[in-house]
C-alpha positions as CSV (number, residue, x, y, z in Angstrom):
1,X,24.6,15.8,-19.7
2,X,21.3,17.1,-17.9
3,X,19.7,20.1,-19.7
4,X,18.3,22.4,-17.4
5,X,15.4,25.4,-18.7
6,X,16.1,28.6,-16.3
7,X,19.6,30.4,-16.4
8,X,20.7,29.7,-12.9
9,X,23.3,27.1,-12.4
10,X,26.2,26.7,-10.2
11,X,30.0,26.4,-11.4
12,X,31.9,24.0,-10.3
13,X,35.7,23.9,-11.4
14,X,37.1,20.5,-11.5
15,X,40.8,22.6,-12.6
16,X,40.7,24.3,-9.1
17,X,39.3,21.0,-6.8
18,X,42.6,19.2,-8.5
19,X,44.6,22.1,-8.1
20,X,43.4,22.0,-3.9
21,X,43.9,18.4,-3.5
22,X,47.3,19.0,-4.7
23,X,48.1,22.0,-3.0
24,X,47.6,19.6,0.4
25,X,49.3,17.1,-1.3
26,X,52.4,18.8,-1.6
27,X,52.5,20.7,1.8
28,X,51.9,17.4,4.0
29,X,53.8,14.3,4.9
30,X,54.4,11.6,1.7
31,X,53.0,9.0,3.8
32,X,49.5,10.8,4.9
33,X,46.6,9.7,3.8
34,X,44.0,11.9,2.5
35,X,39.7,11.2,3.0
36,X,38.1,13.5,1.0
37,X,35.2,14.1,2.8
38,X,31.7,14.6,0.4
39,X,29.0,14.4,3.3
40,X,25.8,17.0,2.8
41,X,26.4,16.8,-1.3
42,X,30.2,17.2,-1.2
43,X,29.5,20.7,0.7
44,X,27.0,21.2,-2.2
45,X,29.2,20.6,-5.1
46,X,28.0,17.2,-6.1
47,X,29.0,14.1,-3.9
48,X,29.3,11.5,-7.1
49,X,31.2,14.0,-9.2
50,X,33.6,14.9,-6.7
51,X,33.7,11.6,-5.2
52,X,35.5,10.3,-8.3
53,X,37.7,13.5,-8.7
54,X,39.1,13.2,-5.7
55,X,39.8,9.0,-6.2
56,X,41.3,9.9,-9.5
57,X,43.7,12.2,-7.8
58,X,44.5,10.1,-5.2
59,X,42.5,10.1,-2.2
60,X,42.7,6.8,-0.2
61,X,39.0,6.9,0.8
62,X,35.7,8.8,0.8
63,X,33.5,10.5,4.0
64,X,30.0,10.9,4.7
65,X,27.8,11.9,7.2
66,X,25.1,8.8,7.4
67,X,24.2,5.7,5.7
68,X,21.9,7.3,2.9
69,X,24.9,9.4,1.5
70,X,27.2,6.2,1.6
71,X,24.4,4.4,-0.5
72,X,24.0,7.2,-2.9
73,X,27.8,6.5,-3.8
74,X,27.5,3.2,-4.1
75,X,25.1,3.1,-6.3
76,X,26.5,5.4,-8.6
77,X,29.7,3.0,-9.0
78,X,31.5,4.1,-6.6
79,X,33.5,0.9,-4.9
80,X,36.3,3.2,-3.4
81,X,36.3,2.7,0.8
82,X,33.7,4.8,2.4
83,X,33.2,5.9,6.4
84,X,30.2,7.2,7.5
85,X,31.4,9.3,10.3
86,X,28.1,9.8,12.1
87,X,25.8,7.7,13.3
88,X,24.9,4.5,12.2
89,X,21.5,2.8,13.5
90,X,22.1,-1.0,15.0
91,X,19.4,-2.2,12.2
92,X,21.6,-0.1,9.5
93,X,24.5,-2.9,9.9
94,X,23.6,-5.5,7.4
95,X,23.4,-2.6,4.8
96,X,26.8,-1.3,5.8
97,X,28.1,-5.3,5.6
98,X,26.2,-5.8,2.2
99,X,27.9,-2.8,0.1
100,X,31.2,-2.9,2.2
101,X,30.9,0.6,3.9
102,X,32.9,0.9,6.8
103,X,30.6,2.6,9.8
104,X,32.1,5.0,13.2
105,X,31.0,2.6,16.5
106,X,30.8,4.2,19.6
107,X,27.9,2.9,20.9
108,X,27.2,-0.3,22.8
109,X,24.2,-1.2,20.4
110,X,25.6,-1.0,17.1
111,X,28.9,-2.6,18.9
112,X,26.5,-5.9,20.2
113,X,24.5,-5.9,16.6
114,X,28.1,-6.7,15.4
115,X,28.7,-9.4,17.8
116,X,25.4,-10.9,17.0
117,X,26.6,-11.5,13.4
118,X,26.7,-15.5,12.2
119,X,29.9,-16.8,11.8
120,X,29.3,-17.6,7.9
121,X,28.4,-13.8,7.4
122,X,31.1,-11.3,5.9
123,X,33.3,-9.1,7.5
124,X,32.8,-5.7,8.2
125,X,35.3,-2.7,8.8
126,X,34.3,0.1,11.4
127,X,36.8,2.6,12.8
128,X,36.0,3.7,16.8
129,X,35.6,7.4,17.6
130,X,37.4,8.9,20.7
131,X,35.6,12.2,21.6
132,X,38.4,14.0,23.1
133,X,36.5,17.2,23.9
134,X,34.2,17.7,21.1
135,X,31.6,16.5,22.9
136,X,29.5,15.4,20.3
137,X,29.8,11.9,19.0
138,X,32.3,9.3,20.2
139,X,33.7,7.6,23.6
140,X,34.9,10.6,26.3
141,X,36.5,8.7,28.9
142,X,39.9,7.2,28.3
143,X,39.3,4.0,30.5
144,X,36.1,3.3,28.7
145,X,37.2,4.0,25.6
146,X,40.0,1.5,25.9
147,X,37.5,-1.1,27.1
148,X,35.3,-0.4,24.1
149,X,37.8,-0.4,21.6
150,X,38.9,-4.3,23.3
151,X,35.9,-5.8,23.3
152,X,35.6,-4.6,19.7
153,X,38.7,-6.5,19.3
154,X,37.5,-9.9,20.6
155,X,35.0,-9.5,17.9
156,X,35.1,-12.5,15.0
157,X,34.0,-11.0,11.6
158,X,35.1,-7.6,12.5
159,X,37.9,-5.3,11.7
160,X,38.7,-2.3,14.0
161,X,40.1,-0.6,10.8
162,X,40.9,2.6,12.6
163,X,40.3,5.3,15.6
164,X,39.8,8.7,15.0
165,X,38.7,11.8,17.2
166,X,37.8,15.7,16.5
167,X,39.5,18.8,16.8
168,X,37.0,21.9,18.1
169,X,38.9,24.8,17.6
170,X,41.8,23.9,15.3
171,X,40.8,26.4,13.3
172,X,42.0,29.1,15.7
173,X,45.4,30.5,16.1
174,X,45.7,29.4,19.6
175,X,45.9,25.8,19.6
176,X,46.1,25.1,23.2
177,X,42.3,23.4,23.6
178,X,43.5,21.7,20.5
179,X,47.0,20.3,21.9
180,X,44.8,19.2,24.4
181,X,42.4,17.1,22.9
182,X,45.8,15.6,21.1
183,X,47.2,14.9,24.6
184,X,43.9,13.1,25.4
185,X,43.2,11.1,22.1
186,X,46.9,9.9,22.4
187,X,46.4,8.1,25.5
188,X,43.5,5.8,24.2
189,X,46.1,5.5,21.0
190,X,49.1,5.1,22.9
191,X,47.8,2.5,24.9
192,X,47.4,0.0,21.9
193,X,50.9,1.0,20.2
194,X,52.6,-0.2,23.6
195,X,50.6,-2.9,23.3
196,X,52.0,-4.1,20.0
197,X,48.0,-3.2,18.6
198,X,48.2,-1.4,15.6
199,X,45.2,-0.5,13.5
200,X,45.0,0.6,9.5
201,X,44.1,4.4,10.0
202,X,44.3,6.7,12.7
203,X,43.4,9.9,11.9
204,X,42.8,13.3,13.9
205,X,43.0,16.1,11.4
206,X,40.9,18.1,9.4
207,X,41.1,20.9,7.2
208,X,42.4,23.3,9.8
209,X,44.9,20.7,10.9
210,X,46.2,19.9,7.9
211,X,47.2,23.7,7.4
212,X,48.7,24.2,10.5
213,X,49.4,21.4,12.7
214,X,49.8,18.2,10.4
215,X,52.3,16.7,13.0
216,X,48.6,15.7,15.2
217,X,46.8,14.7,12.3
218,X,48.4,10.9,12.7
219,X,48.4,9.1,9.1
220,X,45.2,10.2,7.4
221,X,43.9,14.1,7.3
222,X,39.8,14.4,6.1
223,X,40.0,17.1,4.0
224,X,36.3,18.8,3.9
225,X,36.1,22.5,3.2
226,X,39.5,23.3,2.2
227,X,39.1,20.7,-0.5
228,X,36.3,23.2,-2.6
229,X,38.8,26.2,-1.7
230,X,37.4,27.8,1.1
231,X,39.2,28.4,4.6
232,X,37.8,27.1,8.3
233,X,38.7,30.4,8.9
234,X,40.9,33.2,8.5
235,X,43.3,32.2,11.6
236,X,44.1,29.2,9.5
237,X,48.1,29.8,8.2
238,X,46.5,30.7,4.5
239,X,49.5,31.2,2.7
240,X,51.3,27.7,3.3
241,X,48.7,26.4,1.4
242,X,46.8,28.2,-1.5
243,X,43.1,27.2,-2.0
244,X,41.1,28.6,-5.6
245,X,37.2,28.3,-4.7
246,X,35.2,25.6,-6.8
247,X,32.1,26.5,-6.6
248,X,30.5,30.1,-8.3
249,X,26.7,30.6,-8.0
250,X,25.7,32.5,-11.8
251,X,22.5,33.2,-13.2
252,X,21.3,35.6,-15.9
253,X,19.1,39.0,-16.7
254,X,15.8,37.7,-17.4
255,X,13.9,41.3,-17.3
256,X,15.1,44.6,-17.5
257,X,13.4,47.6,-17.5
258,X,13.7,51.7,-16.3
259,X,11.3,52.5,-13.4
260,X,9.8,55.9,-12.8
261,X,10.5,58.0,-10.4
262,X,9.8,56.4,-6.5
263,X,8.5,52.8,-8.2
264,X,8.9,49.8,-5.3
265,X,10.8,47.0,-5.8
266,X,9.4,43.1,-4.6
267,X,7.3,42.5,-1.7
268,X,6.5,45.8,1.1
269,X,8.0,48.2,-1.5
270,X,11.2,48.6,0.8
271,X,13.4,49.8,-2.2
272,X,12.4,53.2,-4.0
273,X,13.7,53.6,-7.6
274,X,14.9,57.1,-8.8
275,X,13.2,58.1,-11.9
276,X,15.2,56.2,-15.3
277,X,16.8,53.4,-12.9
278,X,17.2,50.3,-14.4
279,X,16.4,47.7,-12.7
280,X,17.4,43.9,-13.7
281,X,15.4,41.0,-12.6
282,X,17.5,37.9,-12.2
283,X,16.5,34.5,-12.1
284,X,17.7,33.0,-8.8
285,X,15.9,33.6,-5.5
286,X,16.0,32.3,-1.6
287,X,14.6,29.0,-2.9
288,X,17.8,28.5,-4.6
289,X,20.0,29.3,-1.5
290,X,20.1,32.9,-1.9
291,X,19.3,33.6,1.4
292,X,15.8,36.2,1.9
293,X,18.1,37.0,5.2
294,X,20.4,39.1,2.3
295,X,17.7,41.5,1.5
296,X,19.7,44.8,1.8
297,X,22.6,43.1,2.3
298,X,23.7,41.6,-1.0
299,X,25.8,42.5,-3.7
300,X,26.3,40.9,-7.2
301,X,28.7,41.2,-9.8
302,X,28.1,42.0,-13.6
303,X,29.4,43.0,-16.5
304,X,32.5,43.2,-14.6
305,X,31.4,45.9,-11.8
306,X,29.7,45.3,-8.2
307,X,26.0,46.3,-7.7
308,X,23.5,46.1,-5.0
309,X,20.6,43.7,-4.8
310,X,17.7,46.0,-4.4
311,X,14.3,44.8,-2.9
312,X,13.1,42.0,-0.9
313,X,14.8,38.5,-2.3
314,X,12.1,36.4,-3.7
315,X,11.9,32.7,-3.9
316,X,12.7,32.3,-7.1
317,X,13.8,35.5,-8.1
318,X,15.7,39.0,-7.1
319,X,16.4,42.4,-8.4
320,X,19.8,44.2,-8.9
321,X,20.2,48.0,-9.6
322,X,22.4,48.6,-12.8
323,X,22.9,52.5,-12.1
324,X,26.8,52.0,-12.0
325,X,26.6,49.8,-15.3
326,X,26.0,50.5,-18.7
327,X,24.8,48.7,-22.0
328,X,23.8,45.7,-20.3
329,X,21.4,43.4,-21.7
330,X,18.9,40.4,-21.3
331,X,20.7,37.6,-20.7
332,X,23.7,39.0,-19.2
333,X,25.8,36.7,-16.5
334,X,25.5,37.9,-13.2
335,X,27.4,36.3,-10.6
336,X,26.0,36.0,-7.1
337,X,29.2,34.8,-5.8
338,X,32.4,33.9,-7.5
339,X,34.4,35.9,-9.7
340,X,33.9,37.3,-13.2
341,X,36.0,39.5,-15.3
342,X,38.9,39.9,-12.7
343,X,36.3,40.8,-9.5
344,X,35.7,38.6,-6.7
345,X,32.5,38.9,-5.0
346,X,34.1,35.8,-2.1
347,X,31.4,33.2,-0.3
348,X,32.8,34.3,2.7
349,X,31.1,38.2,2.4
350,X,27.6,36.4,2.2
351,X,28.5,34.4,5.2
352,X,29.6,37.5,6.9
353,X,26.3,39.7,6.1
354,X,24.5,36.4,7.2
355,X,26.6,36.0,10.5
356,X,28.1,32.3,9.7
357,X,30.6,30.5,8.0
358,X,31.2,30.0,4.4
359,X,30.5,26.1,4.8
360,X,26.8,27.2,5.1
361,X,26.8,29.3,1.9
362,X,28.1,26.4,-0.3
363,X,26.0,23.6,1.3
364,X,22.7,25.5,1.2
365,X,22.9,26.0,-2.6
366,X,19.3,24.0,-3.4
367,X,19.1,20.3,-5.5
368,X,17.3,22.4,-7.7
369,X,20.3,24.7,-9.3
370,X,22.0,22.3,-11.7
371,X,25.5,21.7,-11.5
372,X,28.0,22.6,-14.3
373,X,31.2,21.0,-14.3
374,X,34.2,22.5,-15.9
375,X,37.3,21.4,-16.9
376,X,40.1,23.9,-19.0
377,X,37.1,26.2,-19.8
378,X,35.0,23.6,-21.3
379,X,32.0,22.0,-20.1
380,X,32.9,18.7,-18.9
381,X,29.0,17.4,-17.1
382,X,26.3,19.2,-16.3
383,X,23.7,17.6,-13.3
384,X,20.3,18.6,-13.1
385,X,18.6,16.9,-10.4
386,X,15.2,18.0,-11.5
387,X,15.9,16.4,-14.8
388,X,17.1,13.3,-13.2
389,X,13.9,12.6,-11.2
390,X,12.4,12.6,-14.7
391,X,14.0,10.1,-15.6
C-alpha cells in the first residue's frame, strides 16, 4: 500500500463495483457478454484495480480508449483481452500485435498496415466499427462498410474478431433515433449472418442499453458508467437495475478558526463572515478536481449535516461554514461527495451546479488524490500516484 501525507483521498468501494457488476449480471441474458470498460482511469477510479475486479467477477474482456491505456494494463499483469475502442495510429500496429491487444479498424491505413504484415509474423484480433449515426468514429455507409469489413476478411494473419457500433441517445426515454441506428447497424450485420459469416463478438450496447433495451445490445454489453454506480441519465429505467456509487471524494479539517465580524473568505473577499463564525479550511481544492466553477455553488457534508462551501475554491484548498454544526474538530471527515452518516451529497448535484454529467465529476478527480480501496469496511489497497513516481 502507497502512503499518502495530506488528508484528501478518494473512496473507492470494491463491495459496491461487485455488487453493480452483478446487478447487470442478473437483469441480462445468460449468454451476454459483459466488457467492462476502464478507459480515462476506469472513469477515475483506478484502471489496474478495477481492471482485475471486474475479470475476477466475470467480465469476458476489458475497454480502453487508446493504445497508452491498453499498455498501462499490460504492464501491470494484466493478460485478460483488451479493445482499444478509439483510434489506433497505422505505426501503433506492431505494439498492438506484440502484447496481444485487439485494436477498432475503420480506416483504410491501419486496415493496409495489416495487410502489409509478413507472413511469419503473429496474428492480430481487431473488431470493425460501424458508425450508425454517431458520427464520430467508424464506417457510415452500409455498402462501404460491407466492403471494408471483406477485404478485412481476405486478410492472412488477421482475425475480424468482432463489429460493433454506438448508440447516441440510448440514454433517453425515447428510443426512436436509437431503434434506428439498430435498424442500420443490422444491415452491415445481417449481411454476413446470411452469408454463413459469423464473427466472435458483436456488440451494440452500453450502459443505457443494457438497462433498457438489452434485446439491441447483440452478445456483449460495454458496461462503462453504470459499472461505478452512476446512471447515463435519469430517463434510464433505474429501478430494473439498482446501482451503489463507488467512488466518494473525502478529505479532512485541517484549520479551523472563528472570524470576526465581516472577515473575507479566499481570493476577492466574495464571502463575508458574521462575527463568531467558524470557518473550516479543508484540504482539497480545484487542483484535485473540485471544480473553482463550484465557488458559491457547493455543498459538503460533515459530521453528519450539509453545509455550504464559502469563498472562492482554491487550488489546493477550500473553506466550509460550520454555523449549522457543532463540536467539530481538526481532522474531522468531510465528504465532498458521497455519503456519510446516512446523508447523501450524490455526484450528480456537482454535475448539475456545473451544467454536465456525472461522468465528468468522477473522471476529473486528479492522479494526485490517492485511491483507497475498500473492501467489508477494511482497507484492502491504497494508490498514490505521487508516491509511485517515487519509486
Amino acid at each position: 500500500m502507497d502512503a499518502f501525507y495530506r488528508p484528501t483521498w478518494v473512496e473507492i468501494s470494491l463491495d459496491a463495483l461487485r455488487h453493480n457488476l452483478r446487478a447487470f449480471r442478473d437483469s441480462l441474458p445468460a449468454e451476454m457478454k459483459i466488457m467492462a470498460v476502464v478507459k480515462a482511469d476506469a472513469y477515475g477510479h483506478g484502471a489496474v484495480q478495477i481492471a482485475r475486479e471486474c475479470m475476477a467477477e466475470g467480465a469476458s474482456y476489458l475497454a480502453v480508449a487508446f493504445m497508452d491505456e491498453a499498455l498501462e494494463l499490460r504492464r501491470a499483469g494484466i493478460e485478460a483481452p483488451i479493445l482499444v475502442l478509439g483510434y489506433t495510429p497505422a505505426e501503433a500496429v506492431p505494439l498492438a500485435v506484440k502484447y496481444s491487444i485487439t485494436i477498432n479498424v475503420y480506416s483504410m491505413d491501419v486496415l493496409e498496415a495489416l495487410a502489409k504484415r509478413g507472413p511469419e509474423e503473429p496474428s492480430v484480433k481487431i473488431h470493425i466499427k460501424v458508425d450508425s449515426g454517431m458520427g464520430r468514429l467508424g464506417l457510415n455507409r452500409t455498402e462501404d462498410a460491407i466492403a471494408f469489413i471483406e477485404r478485412a476478411l481476405s486478410l492472412p494473419g488477421v482475425e475480424v474478431e468482432g463489429l460493433f457500433t454506438h448508440y447516441a441517445c440510448a440514454d433517453e426515454a425515447d428510443k426512436s433515433y436509437t431503434r434506428e441506428q439498430y435498424s442500420k447497424f443490422e444491415r452491415v450485420a445481417g449481411h454476413f449472418r446470411e452469408k454463413g459469416i459469423s464473427f466472435t463478438y458483436v456488440h451494440a450496447g452500453n450502459t443505457a442499453t443494457a438497462i433498457d433495451t438489452p434485446e439491441i445490445s447483440y452478445n456483449m454489453v460495454r458496461l462503462g458508467i453504470g459499472m461505478y454506480g452512476l446512471y447515463p441519465s435519469d430517463e434510464v429505467d433505474m429501478e430494473r437495475v439498482k446501482l451503489r456509487p463507488v467512488m466518494s471524494l473525502k478529505t479532512r479539517i485541517v484549520m479551523l478558526k472563528s472570524m470576526e465580524e465581516g472577515a473575507g473568505v479566499s481570493y476577492g473577499a466574495l464571502y463575508h463572515a458574521s462575527r463568531g463564525e467558524e470557518i473550516a479550511t479543508l484540504a482539497v481544492g480545484y487542483a484535485d478536481g473540485f471544480s473553482r466553477m463550484l465557488t458559491g455553488k457547493a455543498h459538503a457534508l460533515v459530521r453528519g449535516k450539509r453545509v455550504p462551501v464559502v469563498g472562492r475554491i482554491c487550488m489546493d484548498q477550500c473553506m466550509i461554514s460550520l454555523q449549522d454544526v457543532s463540536g467539530a474538530q481538526l481532522g474531522d471527515e468531510v465528504v465532498m461527495f458521497g455519503e456519510q452518516d446516512g446523508l447523501v451529497l450524490p455526484a450528480e448535484e456537482l454535475a448539475e451546479k456545473l451544467g454536465t454529467v456525472n461522468y465528468e465529476i468522477v473522471c476529473m478527480i486528479s492522479h494526485r488524490v490517492p485511491r483507497v480501496y475498500m473492501e467489508a469496511g477494511d482497507v484492502k489497497d491504497t494508490v498514490n500516484p505521487l508516491q509511485h513516481q517515487l519509486g
